[in-house]
C-alpha positions as CSV (number, residue, x, y, z in Angstrom):
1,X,0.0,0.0,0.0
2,X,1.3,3.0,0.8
3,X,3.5,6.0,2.5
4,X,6.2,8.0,1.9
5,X,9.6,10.1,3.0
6,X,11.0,10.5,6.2
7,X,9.6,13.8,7.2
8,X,7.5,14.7,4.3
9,X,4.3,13.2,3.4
10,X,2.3,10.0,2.2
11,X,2.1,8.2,-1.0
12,X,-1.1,5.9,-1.2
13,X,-0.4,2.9,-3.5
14,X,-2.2,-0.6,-3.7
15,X,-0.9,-3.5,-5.9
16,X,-2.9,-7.0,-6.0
17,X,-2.2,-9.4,-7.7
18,X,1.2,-9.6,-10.8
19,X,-1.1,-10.9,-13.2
20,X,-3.8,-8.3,-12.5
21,X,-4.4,-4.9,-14.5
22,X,-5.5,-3.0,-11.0
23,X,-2.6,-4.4,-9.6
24,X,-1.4,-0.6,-9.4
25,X,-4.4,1.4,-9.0
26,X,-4.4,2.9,-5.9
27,X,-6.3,3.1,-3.0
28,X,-8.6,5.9,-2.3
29,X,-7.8,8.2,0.6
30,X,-10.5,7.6,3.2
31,X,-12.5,11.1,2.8
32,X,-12.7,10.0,-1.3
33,X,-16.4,8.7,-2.3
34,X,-15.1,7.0,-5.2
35,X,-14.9,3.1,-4.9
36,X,-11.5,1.2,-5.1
37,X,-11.8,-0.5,-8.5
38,X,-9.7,-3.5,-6.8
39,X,-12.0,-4.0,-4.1
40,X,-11.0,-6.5,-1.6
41,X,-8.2,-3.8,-0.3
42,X,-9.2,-1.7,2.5
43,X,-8.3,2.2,2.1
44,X,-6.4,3.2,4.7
45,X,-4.1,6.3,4.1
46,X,-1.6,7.6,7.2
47,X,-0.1,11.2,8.4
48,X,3.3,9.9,9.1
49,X,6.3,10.5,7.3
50,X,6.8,7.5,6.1
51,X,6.5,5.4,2.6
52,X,5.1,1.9,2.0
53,X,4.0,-0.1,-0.8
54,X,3.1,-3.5,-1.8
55,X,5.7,-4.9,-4.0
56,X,6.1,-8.8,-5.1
57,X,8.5,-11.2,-5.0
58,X,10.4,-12.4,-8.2
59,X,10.0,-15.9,-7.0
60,X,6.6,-16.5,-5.9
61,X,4.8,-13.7,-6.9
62,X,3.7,-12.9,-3.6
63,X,3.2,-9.7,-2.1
64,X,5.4,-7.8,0.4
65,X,4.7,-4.8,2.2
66,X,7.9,-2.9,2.5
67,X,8.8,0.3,3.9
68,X,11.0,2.8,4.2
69,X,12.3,6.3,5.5
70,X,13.9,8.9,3.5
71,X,15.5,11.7,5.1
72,X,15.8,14.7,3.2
73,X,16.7,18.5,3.6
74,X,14.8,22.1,3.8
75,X,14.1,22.7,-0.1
76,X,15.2,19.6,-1.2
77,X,12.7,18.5,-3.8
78,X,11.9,14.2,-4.4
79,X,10.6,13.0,-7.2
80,X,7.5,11.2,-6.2
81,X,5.9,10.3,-9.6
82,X,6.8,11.0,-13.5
83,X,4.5,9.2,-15.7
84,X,6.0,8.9,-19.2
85,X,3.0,8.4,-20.9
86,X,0.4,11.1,-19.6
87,X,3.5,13.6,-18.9
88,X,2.9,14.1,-15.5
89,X,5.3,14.4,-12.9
90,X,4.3,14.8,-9.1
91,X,7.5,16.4,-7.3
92,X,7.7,17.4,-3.2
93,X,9.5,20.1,-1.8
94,X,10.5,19.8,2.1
95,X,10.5,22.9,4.4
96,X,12.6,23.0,7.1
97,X,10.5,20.6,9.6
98,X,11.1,17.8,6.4
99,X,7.6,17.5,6.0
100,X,5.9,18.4,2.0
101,X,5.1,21.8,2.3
102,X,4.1,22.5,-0.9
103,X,3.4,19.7,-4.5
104,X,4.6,20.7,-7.9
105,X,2.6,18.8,-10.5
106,X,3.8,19.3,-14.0
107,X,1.5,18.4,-16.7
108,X,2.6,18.4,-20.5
109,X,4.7,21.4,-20.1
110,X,2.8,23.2,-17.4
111,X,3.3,24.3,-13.9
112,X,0.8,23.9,-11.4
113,X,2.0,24.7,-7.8
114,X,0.0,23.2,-4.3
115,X,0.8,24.6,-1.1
116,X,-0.4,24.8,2.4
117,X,-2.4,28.3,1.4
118,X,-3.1,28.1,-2.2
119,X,-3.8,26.4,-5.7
120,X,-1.8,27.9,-8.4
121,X,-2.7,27.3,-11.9
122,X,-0.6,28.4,-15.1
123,X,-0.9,32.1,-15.6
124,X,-1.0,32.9,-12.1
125,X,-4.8,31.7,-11.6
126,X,-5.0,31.2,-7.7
127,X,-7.6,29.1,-5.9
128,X,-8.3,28.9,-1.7
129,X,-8.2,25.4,-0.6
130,X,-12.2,26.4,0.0
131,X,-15.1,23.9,-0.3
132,X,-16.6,22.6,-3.6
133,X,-14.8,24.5,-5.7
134,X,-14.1,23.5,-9.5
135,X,-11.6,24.5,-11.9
136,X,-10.3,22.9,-15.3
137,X,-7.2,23.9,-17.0
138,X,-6.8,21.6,-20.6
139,X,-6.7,18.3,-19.6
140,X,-6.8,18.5,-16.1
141,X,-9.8,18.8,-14.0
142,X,-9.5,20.0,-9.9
143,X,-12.0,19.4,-7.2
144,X,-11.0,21.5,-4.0
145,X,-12.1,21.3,-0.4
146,X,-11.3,22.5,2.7
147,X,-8.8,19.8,3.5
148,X,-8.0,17.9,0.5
149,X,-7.1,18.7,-3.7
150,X,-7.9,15.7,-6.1
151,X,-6.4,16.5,-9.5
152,X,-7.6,14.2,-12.5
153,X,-6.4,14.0,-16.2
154,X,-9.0,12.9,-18.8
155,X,-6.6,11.0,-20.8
156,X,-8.9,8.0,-21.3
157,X,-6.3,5.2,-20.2
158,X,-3.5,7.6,-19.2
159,X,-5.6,9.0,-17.1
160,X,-4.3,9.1,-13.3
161,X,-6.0,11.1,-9.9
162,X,-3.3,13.0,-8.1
163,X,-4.8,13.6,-4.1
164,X,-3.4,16.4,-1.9
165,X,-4.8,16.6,1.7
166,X,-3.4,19.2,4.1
167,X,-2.7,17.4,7.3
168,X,-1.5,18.9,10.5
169,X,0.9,18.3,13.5
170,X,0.7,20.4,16.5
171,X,4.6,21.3,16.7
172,X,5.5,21.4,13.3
173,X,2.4,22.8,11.8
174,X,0.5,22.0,8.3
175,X,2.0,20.0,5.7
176,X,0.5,17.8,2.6
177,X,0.1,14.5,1.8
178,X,0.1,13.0,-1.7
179,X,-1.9,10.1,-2.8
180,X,-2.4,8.3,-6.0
181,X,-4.9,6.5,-8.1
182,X,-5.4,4.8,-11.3
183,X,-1.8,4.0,-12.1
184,X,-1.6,0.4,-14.2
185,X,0.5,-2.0,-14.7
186,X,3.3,-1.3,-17.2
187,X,6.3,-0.7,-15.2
188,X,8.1,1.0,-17.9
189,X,5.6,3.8,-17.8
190,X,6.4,5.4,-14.5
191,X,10.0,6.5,-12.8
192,X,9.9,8.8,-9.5
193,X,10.0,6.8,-5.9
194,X,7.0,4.9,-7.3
195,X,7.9,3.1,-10.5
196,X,11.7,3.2,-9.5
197,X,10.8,1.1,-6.2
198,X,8.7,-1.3,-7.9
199,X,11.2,-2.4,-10.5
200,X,13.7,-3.6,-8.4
201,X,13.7,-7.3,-8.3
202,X,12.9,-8.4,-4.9
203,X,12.9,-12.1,-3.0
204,X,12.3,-13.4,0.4
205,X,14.7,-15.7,1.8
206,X,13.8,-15.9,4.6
207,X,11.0,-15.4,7.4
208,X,11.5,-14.3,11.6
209,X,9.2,-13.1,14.2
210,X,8.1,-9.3,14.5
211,X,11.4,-7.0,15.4
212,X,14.2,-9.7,13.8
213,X,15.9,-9.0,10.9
214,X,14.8,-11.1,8.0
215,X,17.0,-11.4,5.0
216,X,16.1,-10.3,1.1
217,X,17.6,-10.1,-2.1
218,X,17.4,-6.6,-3.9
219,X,18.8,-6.9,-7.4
220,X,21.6,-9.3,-6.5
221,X,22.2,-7.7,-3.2
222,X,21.6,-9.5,-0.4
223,X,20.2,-7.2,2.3
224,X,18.1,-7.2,5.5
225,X,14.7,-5.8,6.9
226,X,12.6,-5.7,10.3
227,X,9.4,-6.9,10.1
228,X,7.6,-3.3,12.0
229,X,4.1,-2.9,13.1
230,X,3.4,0.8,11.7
231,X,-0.2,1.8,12.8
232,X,-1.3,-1.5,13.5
233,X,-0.1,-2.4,9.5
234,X,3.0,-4.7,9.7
235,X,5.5,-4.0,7.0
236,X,9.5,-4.7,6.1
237,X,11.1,-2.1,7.0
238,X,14.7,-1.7,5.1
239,X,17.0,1.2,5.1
240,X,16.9,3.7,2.0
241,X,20.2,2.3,0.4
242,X,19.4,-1.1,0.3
243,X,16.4,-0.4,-1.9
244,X,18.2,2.9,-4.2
245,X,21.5,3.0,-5.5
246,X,23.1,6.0,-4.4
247,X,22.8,7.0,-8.5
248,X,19.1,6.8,-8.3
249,X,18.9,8.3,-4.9
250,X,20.7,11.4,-6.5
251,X,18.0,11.5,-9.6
252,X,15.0,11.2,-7.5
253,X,16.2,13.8,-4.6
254,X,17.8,17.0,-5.3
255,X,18.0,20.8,-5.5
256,X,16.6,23.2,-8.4
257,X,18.1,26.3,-9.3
């Protein structure tokens, strides 16, 4: 399922089965109406800085929950999500508490800027994160409340839903979450934390008891992970550079100009 980035937000992802087409649509955040194409998954979408999702191993096919922290610094921007195919990429920039302060979604060419105080469209068209408004720029269609963005393309099988929600800690303030639904199946389609992740070529070789290590191989690199209970969802948690290469760490996290 889901999460993402030590100290900056959430990344909602579901995958089911190999063989399956929903296998990568997402799950809905919890305050969505929609219903999760791939039922049979519960929605469930956290405020911790932290990033899961379901990945599967080379072997048997079967699913693993793994997770993972990623520390970053005050304007560093990650790359959560470029989509090849619809030309949309979802980036992050951290303030100085490491949490996403503010989502920069580029779409075909164009800037469109969320923050913890506004919706900024190309041309400098501004929107209040205030209840039921609309607004539609091209392709992209945005549905604003008080609390959350959800940002859809209408590219017919292309198309993904982007969801912002403004979460908010009592020391450290408001900061966003990002979600996603309706990505598919062709791992060549997507880089970011997302489709990078879920490349890798992952197998169990082991199994332990909750809080021992347990031992995997990540692309011919044999690694361990601790099997953590996260809000009551148990996961494999692994340290950053056993699932990145320090090359594709430097790609997906980094400084602009």
């Amino acid at each position: 399922m889901h999460k993402f980035a030590s100290k900056s937000s959430t990344l909602c992802i579901s995958q089911i089965n190999a063989n399956d087409p929903c296998r990568w649509v997402t799950e809905p955040a919890e305050s969505l109406t929609t219903e999760n194409p791939c039922s049979g998954v519960s929605p469930r979408t956290f405020g911790d800085p932290h990033f899961e999702q379901k990945v599967f191993d080379s072997v048997t096919g079967e699913s693993l929950d793994i997770c993972y922290d990623v520390t970053g610094s005050s304007g560093q921007i990650i790359n959560v999500l470029d989509d090849k195919y619809s030309r949309t990429k979802v980036e992050g920039i951290l303030k100085d508490d490491y949490y996403f302060h503010k989502a920069i979604i580029t779409h075909q060419g164009k800037r469109f800027v969320v923050d913890v105080d506004y919706i900024t469209l190309p041309e400098q068209e501004t929107y209040k994160w205030e209840p039921t408004t609309k607004a539609v720029y091209k392709s992209l269609f945005f549905s604003i409340s008080r609390n959350e963005v959800v940002i859809d393309t209408s590219l017919g099988i292309y198309s993904i839903r982007i969801i912002i929600q403004k979460a908010n800690k009592s020391l450290t303030g408001t900061y966003l979450n990002i979600n996603f639904r309706g990505l598919r199946s062709d791992l060549k389609r997507y880089g970011g934390i997302i489709g990078t992740a879920n490349r890798k070529n992952i197998i169990l070789l082991d199994f332990v008891q909750r809080n021992e290590k347990t031992t995997f191989k990540i692309d011919n690199k044999i690694v361990t992970a601790r099997l953590s209970n996260r809000f009551s969802h148990s996961c494999y948690l692994f340290n950053l550079e056993d699932i990145f290469t320090q090359n594709e760490l430097y790609n997906l996290m980094y400084f602009r100009n």
